[in-house]
C-alpha positions as CSV (number, residue, x, y, z in Angstrom):
1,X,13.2,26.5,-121.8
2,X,11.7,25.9,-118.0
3,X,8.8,23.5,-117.4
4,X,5.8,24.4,-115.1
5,X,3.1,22.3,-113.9
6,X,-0.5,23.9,-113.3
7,X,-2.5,22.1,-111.3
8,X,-6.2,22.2,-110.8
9,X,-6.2,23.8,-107.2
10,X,-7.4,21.6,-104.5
11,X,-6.2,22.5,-101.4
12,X,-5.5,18.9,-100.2
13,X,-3.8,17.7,-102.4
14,X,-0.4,20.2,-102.0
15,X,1.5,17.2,-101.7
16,X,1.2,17.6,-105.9
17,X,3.9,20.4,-105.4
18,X,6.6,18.9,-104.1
19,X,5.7,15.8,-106.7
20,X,6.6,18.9,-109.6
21,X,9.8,19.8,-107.7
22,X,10.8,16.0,-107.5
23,X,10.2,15.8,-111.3
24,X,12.3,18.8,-112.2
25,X,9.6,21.2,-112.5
26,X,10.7,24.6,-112.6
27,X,7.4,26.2,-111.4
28,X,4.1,25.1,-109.9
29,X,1.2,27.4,-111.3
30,X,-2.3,27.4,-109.3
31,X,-5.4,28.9,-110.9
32,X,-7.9,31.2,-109.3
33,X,-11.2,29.8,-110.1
34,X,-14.5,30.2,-106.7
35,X,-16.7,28.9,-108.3
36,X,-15.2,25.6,-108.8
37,X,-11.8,25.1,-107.1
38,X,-10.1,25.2,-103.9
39,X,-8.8,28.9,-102.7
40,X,-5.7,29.6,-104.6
41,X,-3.7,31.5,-102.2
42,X,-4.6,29.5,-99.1
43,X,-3.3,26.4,-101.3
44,X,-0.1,28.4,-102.2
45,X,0.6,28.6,-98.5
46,X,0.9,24.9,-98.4
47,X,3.0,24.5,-101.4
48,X,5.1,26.9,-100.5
49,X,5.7,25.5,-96.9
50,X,6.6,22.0,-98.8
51,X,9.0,23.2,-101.2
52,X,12.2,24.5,-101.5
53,X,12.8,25.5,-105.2
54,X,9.8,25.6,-107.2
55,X,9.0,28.6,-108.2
56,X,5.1,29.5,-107.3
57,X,2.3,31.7,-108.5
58,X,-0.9,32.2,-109.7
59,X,-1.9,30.8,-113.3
60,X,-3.8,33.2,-113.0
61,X,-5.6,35.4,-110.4
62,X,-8.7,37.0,-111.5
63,X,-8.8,40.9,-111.4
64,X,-12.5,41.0,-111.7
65,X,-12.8,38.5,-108.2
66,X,-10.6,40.9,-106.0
67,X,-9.6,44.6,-105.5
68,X,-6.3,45.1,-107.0
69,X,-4.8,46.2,-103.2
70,X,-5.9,42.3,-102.3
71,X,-4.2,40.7,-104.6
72,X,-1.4,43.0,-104.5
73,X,-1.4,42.2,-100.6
74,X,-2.1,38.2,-100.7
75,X,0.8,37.0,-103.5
76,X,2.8,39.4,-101.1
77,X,1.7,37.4,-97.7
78,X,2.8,34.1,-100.2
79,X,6.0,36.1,-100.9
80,X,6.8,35.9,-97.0
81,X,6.7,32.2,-96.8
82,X,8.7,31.7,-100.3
83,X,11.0,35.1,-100.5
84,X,12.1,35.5,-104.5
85,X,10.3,32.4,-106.1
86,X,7.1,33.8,-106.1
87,X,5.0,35.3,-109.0
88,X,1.8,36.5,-110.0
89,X,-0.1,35.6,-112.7
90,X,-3.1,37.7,-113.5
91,X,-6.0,37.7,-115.9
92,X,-9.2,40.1,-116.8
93,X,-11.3,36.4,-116.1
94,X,-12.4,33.6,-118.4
95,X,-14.3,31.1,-116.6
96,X,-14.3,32.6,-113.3
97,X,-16.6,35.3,-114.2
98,X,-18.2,33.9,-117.1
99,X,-19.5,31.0,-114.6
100,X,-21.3,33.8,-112.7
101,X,-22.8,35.0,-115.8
102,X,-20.5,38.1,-115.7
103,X,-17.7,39.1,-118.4
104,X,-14.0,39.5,-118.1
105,X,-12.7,42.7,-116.8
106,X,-12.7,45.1,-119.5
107,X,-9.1,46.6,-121.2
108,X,-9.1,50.0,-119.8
109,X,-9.8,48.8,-116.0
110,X,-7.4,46.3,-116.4
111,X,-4.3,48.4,-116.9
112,X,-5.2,50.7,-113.7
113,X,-5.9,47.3,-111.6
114,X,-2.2,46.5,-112.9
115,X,-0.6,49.7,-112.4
116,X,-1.7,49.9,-108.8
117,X,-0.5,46.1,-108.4
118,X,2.5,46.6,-110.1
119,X,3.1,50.0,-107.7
120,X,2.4,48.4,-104.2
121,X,4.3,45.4,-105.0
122,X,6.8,47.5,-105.6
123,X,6.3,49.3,-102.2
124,X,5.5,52.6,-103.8
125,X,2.1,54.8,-102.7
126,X,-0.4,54.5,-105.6
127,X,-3.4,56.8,-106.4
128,X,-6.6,54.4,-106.0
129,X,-9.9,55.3,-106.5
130,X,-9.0,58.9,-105.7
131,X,-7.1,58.3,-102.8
132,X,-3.1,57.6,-102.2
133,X,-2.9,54.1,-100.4
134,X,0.6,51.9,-99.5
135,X,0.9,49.0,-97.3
136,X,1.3,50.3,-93.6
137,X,2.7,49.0,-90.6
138,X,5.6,47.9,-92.7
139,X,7.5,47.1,-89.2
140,X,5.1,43.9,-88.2
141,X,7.2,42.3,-91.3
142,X,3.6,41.0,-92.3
143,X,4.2,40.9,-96.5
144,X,7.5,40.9,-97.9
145,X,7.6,43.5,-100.9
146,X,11.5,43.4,-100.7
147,X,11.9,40.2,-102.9
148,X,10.5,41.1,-106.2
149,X,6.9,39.3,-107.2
150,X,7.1,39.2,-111.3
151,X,3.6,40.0,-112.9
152,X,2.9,37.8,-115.6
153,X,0.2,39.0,-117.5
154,X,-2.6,37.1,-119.2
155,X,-2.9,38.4,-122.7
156,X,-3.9,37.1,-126.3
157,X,-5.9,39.8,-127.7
158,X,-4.1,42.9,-128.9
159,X,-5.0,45.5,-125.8
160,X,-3.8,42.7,-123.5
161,X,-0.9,42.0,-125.0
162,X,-0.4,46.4,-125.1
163,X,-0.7,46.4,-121.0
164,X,1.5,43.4,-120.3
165,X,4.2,45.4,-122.1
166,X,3.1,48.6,-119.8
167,X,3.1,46.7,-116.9
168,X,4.2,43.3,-117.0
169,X,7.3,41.4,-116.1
170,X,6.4,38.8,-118.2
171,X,2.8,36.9,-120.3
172,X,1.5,33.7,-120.6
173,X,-0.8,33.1,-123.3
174,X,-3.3,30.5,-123.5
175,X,-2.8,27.7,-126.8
176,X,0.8,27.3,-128.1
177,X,0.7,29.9,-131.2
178,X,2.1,29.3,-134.5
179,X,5.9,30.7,-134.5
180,X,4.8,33.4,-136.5
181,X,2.0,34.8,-134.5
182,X,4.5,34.5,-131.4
183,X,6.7,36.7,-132.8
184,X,3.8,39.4,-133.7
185,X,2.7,39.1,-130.4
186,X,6.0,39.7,-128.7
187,X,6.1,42.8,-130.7
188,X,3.1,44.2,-129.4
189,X,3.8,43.7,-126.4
190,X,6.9,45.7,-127.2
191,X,5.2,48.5,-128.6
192,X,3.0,48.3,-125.4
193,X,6.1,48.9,-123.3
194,X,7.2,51.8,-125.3
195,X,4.2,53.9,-125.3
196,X,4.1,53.3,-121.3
197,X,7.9,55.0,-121.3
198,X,9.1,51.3,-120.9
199,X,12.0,49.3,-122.9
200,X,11.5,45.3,-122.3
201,X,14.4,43.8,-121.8
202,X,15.7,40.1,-122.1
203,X,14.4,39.2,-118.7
204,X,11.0,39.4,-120.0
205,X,9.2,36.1,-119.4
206,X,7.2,34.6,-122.1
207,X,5.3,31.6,-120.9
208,X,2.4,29.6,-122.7
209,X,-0.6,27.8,-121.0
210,X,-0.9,23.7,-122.3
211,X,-1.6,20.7,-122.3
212,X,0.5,17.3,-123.2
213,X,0.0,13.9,-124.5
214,X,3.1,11.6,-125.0
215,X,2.7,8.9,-127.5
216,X,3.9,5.7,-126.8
217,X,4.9,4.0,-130.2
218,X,2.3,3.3,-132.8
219,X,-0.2,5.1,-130.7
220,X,-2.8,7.4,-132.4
221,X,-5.4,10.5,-131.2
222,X,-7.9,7.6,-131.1
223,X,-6.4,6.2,-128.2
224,X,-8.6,5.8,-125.6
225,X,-5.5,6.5,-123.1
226,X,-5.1,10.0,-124.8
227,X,-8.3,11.2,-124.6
228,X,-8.4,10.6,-121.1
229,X,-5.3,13.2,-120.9
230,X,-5.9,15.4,-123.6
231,X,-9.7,15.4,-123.6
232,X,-11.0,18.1,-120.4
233,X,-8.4,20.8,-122.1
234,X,-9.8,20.1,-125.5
235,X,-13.5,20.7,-124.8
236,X,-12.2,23.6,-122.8
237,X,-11.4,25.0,-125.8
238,X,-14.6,24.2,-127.4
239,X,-16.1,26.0,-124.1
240,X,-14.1,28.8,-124.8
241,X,-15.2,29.2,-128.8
242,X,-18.8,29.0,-127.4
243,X,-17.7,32.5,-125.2
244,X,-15.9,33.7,-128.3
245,X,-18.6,33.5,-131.0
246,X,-21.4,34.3,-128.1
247,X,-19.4,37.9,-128.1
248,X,-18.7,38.5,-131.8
249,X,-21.8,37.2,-133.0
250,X,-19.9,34.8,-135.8
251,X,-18.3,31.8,-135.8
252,X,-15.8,32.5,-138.6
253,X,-12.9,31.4,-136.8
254,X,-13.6,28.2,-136.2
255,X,-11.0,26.3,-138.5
256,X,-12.4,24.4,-141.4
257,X,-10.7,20.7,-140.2
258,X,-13.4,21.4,-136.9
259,X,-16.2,23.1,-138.2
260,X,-18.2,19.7,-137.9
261,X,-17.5,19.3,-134.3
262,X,-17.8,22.7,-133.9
263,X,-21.6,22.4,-135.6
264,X,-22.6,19.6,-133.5
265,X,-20.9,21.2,-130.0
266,X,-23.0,24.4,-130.9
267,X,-26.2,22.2,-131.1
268,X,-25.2,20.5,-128.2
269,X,-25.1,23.6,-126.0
270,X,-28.4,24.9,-127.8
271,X,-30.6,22.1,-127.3
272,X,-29.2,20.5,-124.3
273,X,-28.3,23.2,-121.8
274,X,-31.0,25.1,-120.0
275,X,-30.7,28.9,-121.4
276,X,-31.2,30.5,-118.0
277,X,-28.3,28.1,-116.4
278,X,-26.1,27.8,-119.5
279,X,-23.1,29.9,-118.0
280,X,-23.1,27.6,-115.1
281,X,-23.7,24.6,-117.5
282,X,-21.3,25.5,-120.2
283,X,-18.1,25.2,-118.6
284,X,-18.3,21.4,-116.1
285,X,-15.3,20.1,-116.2
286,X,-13.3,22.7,-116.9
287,X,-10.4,21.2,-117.5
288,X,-10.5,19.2,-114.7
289,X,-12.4,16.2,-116.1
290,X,-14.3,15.7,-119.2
291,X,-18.0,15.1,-118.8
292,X,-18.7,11.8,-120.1
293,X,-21.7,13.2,-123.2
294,X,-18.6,15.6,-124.5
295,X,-16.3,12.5,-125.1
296,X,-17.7,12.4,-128.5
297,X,-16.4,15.5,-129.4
298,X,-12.8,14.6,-128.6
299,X,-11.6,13.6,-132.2
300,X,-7.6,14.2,-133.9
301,X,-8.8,16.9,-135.3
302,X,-10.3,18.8,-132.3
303,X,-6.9,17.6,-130.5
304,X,-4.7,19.2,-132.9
305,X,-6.6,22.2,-133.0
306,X,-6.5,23.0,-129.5
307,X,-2.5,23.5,-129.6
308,X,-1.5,20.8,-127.2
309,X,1.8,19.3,-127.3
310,X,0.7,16.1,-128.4
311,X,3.4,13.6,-130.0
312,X,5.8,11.4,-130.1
313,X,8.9,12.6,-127.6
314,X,11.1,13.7,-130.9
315,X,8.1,15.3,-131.9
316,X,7.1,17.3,-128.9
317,X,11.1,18.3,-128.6
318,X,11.4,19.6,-132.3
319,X,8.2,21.7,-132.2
320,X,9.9,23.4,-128.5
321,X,12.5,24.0,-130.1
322,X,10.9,26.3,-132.5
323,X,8.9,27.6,-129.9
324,X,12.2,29.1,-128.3
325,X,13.6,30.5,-131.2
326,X,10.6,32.2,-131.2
327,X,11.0,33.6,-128.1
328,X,9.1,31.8,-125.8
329,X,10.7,30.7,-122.3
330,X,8.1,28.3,-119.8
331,X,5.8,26.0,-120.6
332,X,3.0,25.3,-118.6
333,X,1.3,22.4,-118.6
334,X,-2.3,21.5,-117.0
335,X,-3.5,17.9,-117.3
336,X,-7.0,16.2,-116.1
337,X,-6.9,15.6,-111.9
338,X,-7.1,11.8,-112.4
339,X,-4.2,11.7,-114.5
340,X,-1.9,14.8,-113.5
341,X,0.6,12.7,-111.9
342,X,1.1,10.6,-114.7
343,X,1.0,13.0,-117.1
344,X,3.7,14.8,-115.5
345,X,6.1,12.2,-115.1
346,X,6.0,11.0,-118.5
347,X,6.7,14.6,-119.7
348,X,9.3,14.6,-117.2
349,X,10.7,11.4,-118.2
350,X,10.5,11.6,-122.0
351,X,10.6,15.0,-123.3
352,X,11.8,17.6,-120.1
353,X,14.8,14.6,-119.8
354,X,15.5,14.6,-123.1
355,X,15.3,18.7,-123.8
């Protein structure tokens, strides 16, 4: 099992990647987010001018913010400063459309935006809109497409999971899933591969997005201490259910043990968010900090239900375990900006040690 840290991208404080690579990090992830945080690339530059081993990428660039040949050609310019530990993570957008009131890429362009990505990074000349495009004056030595940059696709959702088997070198899904979902998913994404022509092999990365609390001794999920580093993730979720049900039109899969947080987050929104700014509203915080009048929604059972890694050390270790006999390989954890450094080292220190 490897161990990344995602960080909330701010572009002065790099000095947080070489803290991960001091801890025995194996990657530093940094998400893509204008409307709210730093540049990710231009902060990538800086990490990868301060390390030496981390690995490095995007968790994850949005493919509705930038024409696929950009992306393609900026994780390649990152590629130049850190040759063979760099990677790009890549997503149809959550909340960096949604907070510009726009939705996520839909399935169809996302598996062209990938397959041009996936061909220029490769060095190959792709059709594009019509026309065949490759990177040119490859004798300036500008990008480096010589070192391979793994794609790691962002997929839950059955089409997702099809193109990160058609195109991907790897997925990270959001929320640790039960074993048994990971294992369905994994085969999608295997089917996905082999109606592309493809055959995944063991070098397929599997990675998870999450967060982490770990329990000192007789501690509880009413601790004030872990809801300060559990709580931004877990109202992200609660943001994110908000999206969900505004799409399907139903709230039926909202579990039972949180329907009553769920009820009173849903009036929350309703009564307390102007309609006309809500997808600006909707999503402070996100998962950066947890606005102070969403504390209250931060209960055990809204913690559990979000998936985090959340336990005692023995705890946290037995439910990896399970997690990589189900095939999964990083895991990526994000933590709140005021406690991120503390929240690493403790993982570090009690479970990553101890692994």
């Amino acid at each position: 099992m490897k161990f990344g840290g995602m960080v909330v991208t701010k572009i002065d404080d790099w000095q947080i990647f070489p803290y991960l690579e001091d801890l025995g990090y194996d990657a530093g992830w940094v998400p893509d987010s204008q409307m709210i945080w730093s540049d990710c690339y231009a902060t990538m530059a800086l990490a990868a001018q301060n390390t030496t081993k981390l690995r490095l990428g995007t968790g994850v660039a949005i493919a509705g913010t930038r024409l696929a040949p950009v992306t393609a050609h900026s994780i390649a310019s990152i590629n130049k400063l850190a040759p063979g530990r760099v990677f790009l993570g890549i997503g149809t957008g959550h909340t960096a459309m949604r907070v510009m009131g726009q939705n996520p890429m839909q399935p169809t362009a996302f598996r062209n935006y990938l397959r041009v990505v996936r061909g220029l990074l490769a060095g190959e000349e792709v059709e594009y809109q019509g026309k065949p495009i490759k990177f040119l004056d490859r004798e300036l030595d500008c990008i480096n497409t010589e070192q391979a940059v793994p794609i790691y696709v962002a997929a839950n959702g059955p089409k997702a999971l099809a193109a990160a088997g058609a195109y991907g070198d790897g997925r990270i899904g959001a929320g640790n899933e039960p074993y048994g979902l990971l294992t369905k998913n994994l085969e999608r994404m295997h089917r996905g591969a082999a109606d592309a022509g493809r055959t995944l092999d063991d070098d397929f990365h599997t990675a998870v997005l999450t967060f982490a609390c770990v329990l000192k001794p007789g501690e509880d999920l009413t601790s004030e201490r872990v809801i300060d580093e559990t709580g931004a993730e877990v109202a992200a979720s609660l943001h994110f259910w908000y999206e969900i049900y505004l799409q399907r039109g139903d709230d039926d899969f909202i579990l039972g043990s949180v329907r009553d947080v769920w009820e009173q987050y849903k009036s929350y929104v309703e009564t307390e968010m102007e309609k006309a700014r809500r997808h600006q509203i909707l999503h402070t915080g996100h998962c950066a900090f947890l606005p102070d009048r969403e504390r209250r929604f931060i209960t055990p059972e809204m913690i559990k239900a979000s998936g985090g890694l959340v336990g005692e050390p023995d705890e946290i270790i037995e439910r990896l375990r399970k997690l990589e006999a189900g095939g999964l390989k990083e895991v990526s954890l994000l933590p709140p900006v005021a406690v991120a450094r503390r929240n690493f080292k403790d993982f570090a220190d009690h479970v990553m040690a101890k692994y």
